[in-house]
TORDREN-360623 format. One record per residue (C-alpha): residue number from 0; residue in one letter; x, y, z. Coordinates in nm, 3 decimals, decimal comma. Example, Ala and Ser with C-alpha at 12.3 -4.5 7.8 and 13.67 -1.06 7.14 Angstrom:
BEGIN
0|A|1,230|-0,450|0,780
1|S|1,367|-0,106|0,714
# end
This chain:
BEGIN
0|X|0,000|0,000|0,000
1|X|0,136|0,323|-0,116
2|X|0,231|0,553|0,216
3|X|0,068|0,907|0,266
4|X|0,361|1,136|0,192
5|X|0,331|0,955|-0,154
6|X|-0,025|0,932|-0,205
7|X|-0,042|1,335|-0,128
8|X|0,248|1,408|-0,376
9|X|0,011|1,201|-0,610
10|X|-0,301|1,356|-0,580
11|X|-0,187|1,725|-0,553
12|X|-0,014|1,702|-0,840
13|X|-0,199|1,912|-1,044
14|X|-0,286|2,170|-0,749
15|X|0,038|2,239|-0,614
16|X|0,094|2,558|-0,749
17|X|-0,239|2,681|-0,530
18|X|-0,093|2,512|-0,243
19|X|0,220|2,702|-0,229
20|X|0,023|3,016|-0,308
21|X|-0,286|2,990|-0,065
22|X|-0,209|2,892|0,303
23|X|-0,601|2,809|0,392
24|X|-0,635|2,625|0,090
25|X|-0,290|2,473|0,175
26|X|-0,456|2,328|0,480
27|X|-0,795|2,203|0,375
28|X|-0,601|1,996|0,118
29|X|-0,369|1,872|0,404
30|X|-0,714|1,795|0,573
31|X|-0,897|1,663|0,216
32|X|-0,547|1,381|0,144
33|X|-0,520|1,248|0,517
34|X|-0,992|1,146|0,487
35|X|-0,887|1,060|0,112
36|X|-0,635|0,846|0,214
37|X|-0,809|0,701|0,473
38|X|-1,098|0,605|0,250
39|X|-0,867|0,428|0,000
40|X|-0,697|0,243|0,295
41|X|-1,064|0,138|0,438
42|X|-1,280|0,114|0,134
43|X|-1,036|-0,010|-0,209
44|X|-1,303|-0,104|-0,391
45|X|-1,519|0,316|-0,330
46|X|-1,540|0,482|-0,672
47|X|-1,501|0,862|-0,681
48|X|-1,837|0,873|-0,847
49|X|-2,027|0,721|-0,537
50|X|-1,867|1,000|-0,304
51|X|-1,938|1,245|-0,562
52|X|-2,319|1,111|-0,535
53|X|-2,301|1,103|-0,153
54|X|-2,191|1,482|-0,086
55|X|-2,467|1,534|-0,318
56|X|-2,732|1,375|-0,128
57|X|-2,590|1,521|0,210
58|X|-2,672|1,906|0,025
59|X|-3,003|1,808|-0,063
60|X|-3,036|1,679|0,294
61|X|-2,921|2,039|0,396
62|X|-3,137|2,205|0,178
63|X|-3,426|1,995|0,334
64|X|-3,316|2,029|0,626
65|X|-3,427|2,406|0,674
66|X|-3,835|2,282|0,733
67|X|-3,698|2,224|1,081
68|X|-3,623|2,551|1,213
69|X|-3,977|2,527|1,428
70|X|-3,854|2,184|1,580
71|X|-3,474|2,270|1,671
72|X|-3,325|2,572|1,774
73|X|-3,232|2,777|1,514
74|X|-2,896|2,869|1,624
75|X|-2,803|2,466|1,645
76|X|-2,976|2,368|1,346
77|X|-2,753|2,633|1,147
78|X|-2,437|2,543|1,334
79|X|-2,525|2,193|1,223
80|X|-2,557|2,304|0,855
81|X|-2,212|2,495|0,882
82|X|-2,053|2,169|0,971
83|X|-2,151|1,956|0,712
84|X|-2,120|2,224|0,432
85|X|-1,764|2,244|0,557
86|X|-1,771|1,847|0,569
87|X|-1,867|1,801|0,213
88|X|-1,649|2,135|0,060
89|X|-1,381|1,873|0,221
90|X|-1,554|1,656|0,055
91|X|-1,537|1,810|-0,285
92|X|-1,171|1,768|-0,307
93|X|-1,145|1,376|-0,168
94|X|-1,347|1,281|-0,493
95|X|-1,099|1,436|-0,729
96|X|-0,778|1,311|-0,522
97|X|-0,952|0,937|-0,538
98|X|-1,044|0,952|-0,877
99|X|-0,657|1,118|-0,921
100|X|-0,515|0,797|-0,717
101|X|-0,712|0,543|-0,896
102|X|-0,665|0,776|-1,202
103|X|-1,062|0,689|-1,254
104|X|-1,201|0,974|-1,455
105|X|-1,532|0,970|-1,607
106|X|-1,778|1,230|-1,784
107|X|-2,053|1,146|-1,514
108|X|-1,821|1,232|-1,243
109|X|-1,750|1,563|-1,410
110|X|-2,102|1,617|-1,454
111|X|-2,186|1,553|-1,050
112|X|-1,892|1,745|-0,989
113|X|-2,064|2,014|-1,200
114|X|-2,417|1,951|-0,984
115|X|-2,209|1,947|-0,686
116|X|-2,107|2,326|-0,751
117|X|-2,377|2,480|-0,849
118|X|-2,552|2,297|-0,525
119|X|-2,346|2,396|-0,287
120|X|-2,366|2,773|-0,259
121|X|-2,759|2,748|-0,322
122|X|-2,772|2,546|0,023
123|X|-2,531|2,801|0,167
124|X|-2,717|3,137|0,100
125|X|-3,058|2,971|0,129
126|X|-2,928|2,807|0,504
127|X|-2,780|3,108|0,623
128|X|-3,109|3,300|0,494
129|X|-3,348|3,120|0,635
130|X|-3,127|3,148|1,024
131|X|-3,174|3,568|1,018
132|X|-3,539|3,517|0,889
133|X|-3,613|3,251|1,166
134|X|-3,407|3,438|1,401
135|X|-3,528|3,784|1,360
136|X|-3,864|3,721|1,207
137|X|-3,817|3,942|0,908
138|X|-3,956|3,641|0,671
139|X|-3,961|3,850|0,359
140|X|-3,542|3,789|0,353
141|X|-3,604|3,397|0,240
142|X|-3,704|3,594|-0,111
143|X|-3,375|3,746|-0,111
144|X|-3,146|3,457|0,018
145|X|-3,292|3,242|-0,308
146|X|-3,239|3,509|-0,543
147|X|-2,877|3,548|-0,415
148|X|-2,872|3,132|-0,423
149|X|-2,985|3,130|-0,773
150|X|-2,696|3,407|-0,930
151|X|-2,438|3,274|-0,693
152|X|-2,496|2,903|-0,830
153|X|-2,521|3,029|-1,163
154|X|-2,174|3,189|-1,137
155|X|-2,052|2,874|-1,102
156|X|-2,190|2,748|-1,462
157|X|-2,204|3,037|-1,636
158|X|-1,796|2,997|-1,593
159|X|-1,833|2,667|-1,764
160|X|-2,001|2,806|-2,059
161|X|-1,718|2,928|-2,244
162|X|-1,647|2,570|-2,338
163|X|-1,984|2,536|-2,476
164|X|-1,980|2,833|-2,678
165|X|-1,666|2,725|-2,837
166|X|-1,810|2,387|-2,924
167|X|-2,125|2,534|-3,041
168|X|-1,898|2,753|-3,262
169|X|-1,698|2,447|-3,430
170|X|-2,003|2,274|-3,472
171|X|-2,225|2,519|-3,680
172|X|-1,881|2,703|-3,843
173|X|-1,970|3,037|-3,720
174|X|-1,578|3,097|-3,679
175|X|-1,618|3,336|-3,977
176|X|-1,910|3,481|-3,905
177|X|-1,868|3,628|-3,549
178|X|-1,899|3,995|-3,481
179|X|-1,698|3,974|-3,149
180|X|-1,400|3,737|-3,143
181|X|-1,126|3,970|-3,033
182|X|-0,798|4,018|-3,248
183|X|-0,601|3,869|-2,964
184|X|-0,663|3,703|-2,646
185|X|-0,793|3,910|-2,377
186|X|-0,523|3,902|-2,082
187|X|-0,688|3,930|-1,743
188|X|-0,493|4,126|-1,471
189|X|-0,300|4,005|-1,215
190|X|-0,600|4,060|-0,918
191|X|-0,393|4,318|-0,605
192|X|-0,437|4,174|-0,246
193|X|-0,753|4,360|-0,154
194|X|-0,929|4,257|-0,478
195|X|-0,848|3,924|-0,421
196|X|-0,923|3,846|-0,043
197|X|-1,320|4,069|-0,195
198|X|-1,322|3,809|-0,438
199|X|-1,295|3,528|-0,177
200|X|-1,524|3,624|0,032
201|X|-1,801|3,724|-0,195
202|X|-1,735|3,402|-0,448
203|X|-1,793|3,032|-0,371
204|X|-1,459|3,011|-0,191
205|X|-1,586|2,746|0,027
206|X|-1,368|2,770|0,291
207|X|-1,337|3,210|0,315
208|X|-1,724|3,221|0,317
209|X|-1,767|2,952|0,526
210|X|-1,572|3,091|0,777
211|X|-1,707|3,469|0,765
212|X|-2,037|3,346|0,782
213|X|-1,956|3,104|1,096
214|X|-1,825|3,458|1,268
215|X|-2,158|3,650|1,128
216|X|-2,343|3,387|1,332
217|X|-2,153|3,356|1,628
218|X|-2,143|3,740|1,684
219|X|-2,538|3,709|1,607
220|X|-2,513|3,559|1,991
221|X|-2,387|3,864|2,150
222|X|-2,467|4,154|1,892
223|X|-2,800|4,038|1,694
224|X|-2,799|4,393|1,503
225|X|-2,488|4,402|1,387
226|X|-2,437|4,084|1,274
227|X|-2,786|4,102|1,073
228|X|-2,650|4,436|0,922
229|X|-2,360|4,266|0,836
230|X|-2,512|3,983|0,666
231|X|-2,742|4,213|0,438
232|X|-2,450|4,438|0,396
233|X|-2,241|4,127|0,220
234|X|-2,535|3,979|0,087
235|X|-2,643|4,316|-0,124
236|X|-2,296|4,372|-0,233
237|X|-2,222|3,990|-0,284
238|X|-2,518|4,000|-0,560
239|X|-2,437|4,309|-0,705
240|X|-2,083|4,173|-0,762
241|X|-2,251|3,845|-0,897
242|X|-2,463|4,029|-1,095
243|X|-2,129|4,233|-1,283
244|X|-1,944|3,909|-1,319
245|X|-2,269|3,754|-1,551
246|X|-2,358|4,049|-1,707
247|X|-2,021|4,238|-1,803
248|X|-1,667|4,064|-1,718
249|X|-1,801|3,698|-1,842
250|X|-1,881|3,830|-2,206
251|X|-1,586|4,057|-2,207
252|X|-1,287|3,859|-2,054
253|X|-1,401|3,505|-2,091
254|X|-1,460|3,486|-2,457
255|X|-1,280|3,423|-2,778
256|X|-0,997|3,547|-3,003
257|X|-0,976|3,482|-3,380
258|X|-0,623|3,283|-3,263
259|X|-0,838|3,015|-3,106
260|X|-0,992|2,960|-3,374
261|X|-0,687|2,954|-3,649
# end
């Protein structure tokens, strides 16, 4: 059996240059190798599809499990949610680093990794919504915590979409006839620190959102004001963001060049 310094050099081999440049995301992969390993060790025969379909079911459990706010406390219930979203964002990376090991790689599992992502941050917004509506009893903010679940899940395929378009391209031999493939390659620029750490905490960076919303609710327990202020203060700017990305720097940045095509 292959040991652990070995299996991680294996399965990070394609995300080592994040590693060395992102210290929390350094971690959480630590974290993600030692369960992955641990499954392989325990369970030879697990495919990466079947956890794939597992965290799935576990974020449709979360989703569900928001009907029970009048049964359980709603500051434990949402504690409870944090947990396992944090579990299965774990999770997210122990199906790629199996399939990686077992070098298993299928189009379904790249479609339920797909489902996975735009899942997750639906059951994220919509959790965390429905704590400050059940919390504070301003109901009307469940409308507002699915819109924000709907664009920030669509973020996450819109992304995926340039791949399409390009293949929808080849296929009807529009190449010629496009009024907006750029002359070159549009270069995006380097992002500055403060850009950056905005970026991670407004985008699906599981583990920077995770964490500001785990502090949002905590301090919700001492300061119930400000931490609801600060919630709709990230949740207004979070969509507005969201909203720029899909309207304006996905059609301008994250098309095509007349050299992809030659």
């Amino acid at each position: 059996m292959i040991n652990f310094s070995n299996f991680r050099q294996q399965v990070h081999v394609t995300k080592q240059g994040r590693i060395n440049g992102d210290k929390i995301y350094a971690l959480t992969r630590y974290v993600s190798a030692r369960l992955s390993y641990l499954i392989v060790v325990l369970f030879p025969n697990v495919r990466p599809n079947q956890i794939s379909v597992f965290l799935i079911i576990i974020l449709l459990g979360l989703i569900i499990s928001n009907i029970f706010y009048d049964i359980i406390s709603s500051f434990y219930l949402i504690i409870i949610q944090l947990f396992f979203l944090q579990l299965v964002a774990i999770g997210d990376r122990v199906d790629g680093e199996v399939a990686r090991y077992k070098s298993y790689f299928t189009q379904t599992g790249i479609y339920y990794d797909r489902f996975f992502h735009f899942l997750y941050p639906f059951a994220l917004y919509l959790s965390i919504g429905y704590f400050f509506a059940t919390a504070t009893g301003f109901s009307t903010i469940i409308i507002f915590a699915v819109v924000l679940s709907v664009f920030a899940s669509l973020t996450n395929m819109l992304g995926k979409l340039r791949h399409h378009i390009k293949h929808k391209i080849k296929l009807e031999h529009h190449d010629d006839l496009l009024q907006d493939l750029y002359d070159q390659p549009v270069l995006i620029p380097a992002q500055g620190l403060i850009k950056r750490l905005s970026h991670y905490f407004i985008f699906m960076m599981y583990d920077w959102v995770w964490a500001l919303y785990l502090i949002i609710i905590i301090l919700f327990s001492f300061f119930a004001q400000l931490a609801f202020v600060i919630y709709v203060a990230h949740s207004l700017v979070s969509l507005m963001v969201i909203l720029y990305y899909i309207l304006v720097t996905y059609p301008q940045n994250f098309l095509f060049s007349k050299k992809d095509f030659s």
